[in-house]
N, C-alpha and C positions, 0 to 999 in steps of 0.2 A: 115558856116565854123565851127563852135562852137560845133554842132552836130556831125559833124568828127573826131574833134580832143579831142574833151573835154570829158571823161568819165558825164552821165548823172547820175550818183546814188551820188547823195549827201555825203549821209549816208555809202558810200566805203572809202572815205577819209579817216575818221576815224580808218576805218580796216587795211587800209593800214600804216596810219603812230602810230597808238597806242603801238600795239603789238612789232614794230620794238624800238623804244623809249623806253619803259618799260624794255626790252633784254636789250637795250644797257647802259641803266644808272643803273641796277642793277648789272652790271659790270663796266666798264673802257669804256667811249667813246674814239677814238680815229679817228684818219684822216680817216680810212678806215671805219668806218662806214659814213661817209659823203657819200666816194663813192659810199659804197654799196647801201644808200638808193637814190640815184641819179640814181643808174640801176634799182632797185626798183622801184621805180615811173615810170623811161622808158619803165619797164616789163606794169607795167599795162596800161600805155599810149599806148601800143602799143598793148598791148589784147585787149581793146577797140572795135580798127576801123579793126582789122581782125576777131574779132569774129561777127563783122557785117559783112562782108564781107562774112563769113560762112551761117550767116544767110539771108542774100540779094542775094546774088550775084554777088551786084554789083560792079565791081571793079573798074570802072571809079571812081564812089564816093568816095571808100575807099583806092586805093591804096599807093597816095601822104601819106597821114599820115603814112599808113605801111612802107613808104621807108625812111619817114622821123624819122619816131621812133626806126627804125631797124637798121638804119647805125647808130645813138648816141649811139643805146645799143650796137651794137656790140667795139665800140669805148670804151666806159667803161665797158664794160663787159672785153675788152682786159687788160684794165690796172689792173680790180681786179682779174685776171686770175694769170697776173704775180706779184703780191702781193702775193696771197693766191689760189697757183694752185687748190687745193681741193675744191673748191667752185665750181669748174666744175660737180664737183658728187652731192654737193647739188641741183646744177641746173639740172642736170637728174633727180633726184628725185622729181620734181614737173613736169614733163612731164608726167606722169599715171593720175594724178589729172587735168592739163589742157586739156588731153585728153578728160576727161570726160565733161568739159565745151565746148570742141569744138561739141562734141556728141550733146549738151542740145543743142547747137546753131542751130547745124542743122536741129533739130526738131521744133526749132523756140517757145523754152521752157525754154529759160533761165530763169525764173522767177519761176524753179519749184521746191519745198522745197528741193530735192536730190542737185540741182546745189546750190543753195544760200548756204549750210553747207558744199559743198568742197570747198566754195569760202571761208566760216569762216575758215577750216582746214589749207587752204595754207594759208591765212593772220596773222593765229595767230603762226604759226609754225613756223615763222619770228623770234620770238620771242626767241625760242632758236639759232639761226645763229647769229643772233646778241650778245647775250648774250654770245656765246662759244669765236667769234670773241673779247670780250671785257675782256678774258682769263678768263670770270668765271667757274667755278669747282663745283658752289653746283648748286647739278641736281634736288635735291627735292626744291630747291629756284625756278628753272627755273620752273619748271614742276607745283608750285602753281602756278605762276605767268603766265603759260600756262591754267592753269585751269581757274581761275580770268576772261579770256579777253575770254576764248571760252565759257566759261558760259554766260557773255554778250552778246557778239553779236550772239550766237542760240536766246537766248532770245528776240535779237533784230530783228530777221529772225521771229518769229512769233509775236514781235508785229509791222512791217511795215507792214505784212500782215494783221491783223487784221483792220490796217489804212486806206488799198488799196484793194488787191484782194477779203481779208476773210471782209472784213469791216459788213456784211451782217449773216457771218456764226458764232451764238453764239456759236457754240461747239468750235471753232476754239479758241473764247475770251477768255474761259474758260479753252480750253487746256494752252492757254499763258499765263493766272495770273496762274494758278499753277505750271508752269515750272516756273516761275521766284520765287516763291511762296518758290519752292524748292531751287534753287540757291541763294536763300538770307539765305536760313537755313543751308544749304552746308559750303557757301562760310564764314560762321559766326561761324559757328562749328569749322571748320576743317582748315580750313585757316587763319582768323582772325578776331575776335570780333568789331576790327574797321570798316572792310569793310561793317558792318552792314546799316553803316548810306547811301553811295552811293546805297547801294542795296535795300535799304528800296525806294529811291526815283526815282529810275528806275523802281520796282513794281508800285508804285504809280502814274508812266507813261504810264504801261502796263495797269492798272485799268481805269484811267482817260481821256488818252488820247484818246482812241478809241470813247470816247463820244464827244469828240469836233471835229467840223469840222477843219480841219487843210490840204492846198494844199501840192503839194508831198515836196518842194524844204524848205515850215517853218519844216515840217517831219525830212529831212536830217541835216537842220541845227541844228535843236534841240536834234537829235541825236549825231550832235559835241557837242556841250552841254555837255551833260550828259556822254560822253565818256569823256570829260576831266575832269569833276567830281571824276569817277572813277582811270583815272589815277592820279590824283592830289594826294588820299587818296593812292594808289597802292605805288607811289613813297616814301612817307611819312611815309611807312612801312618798304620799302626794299631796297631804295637806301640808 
């Protein structure tokens, strides 16, 4: 049952509810973000068991969860419609990008560097919806704070891989310590000197961790971990 319903990437959580959090406390939380991240979560609860379904076939397996995920969202999706009719065009607007996840699916490639970074795109892009919703108005505030959480997790896109698929391929290890290598000198430059110290220890995750054995599920969790590290300092700057 668990396998149907239950998203299996650990390490998505984090993407999913960081980004949105970060938006919304850098503004005004308010009721309607409750809702919104309740369609949120529905959204990915519900990509889930049909992007399997794209990739199997099989619909006997997957379609209970589809119907069951699909009538709650359509239910809250109705109510923040008529809250905030304009949300309907944000929600077009991620239909080019899931597009493109339904394509990897079908290839039966979701695991392939192009799909993992539209997946970081739409999760972090959260971030300004929420944040507009909480009436903020500074776009170079959002758009650090966009920057922040999409430098993480690419970062984090080549070092699971490093963990799992590249675990083997030292160019791969080497490409990931110096993308993060850069994004800690980036995000310490030009953003902010504090966030030095979560970036320092996220490098020093990309360095180290590919040397310890580690199963996928201690990966994901240890990636909440350190996502909340970084939102911890993130908040402490800009909320």
């Amino acid at each position: 049952m668990r396998n149907r319903y239950i998203p299996n990437q650990h390490g998505a959580w984090a993407m999913l509810t960081i980004p949105f959090l970060l938006g919304t406390f850098a503004a005004k939380a308010s009721f309607i973000h409750i809702l919104l991240f309740i369609g949120w979560l529905l959204v990915y609860l519900l990509s889930f068991p049909f992007l399997q379904f794209i990739r199997t076939g099989k619909s006997k397996l997957y379609l209970r969860p589809i119907q069951i995920y699909g009538v709650l969202f359509v239910v809250v999706g109705a109510a923040l419609l008529i809250l905030k009719p304009v949300l309907a065009l944000i929600g077009l607007a991620y239909i080019p990008l899931f597009s493109i996840n339904v394509y990897y699916a079908k290839l039966n490639q979701e695991r392939s560097f192009i799909n993992d970074m539209v997946a970081v795109v739409q999760f972090c892009s959260m971030l300004y919806v929420t944040y507009w919703l909480g009436g903020g108005t500074d776009w170079i505030l959002a758009s650090e704070l966009f920057l922040i959480v999409f430098l993480y997790f690419t970062g984090t896109v080549f070092y699971v891989k490093t963990m799992i698929r590249e675990k083997k391929n030292k160019s791969f290890y080497v490409i990931s310590v110096i993308f993060h290598s850069i994004s800690l000198v980036f995000i310490g430059l030009y953003i902010s000197p504090l966030l030095i110290i979560p970036m320092l220890i996220v490098l020093a995750r990309a360095v180290i961790y590919p040397k310890i054995k580690l199963n996928i599920m201690q990966i994901g969790i240890s990636e909440i971990v350190f996502s909340l590290i970084l939102t911890i300092f993130s908040l402490g700057i800009y909320s």
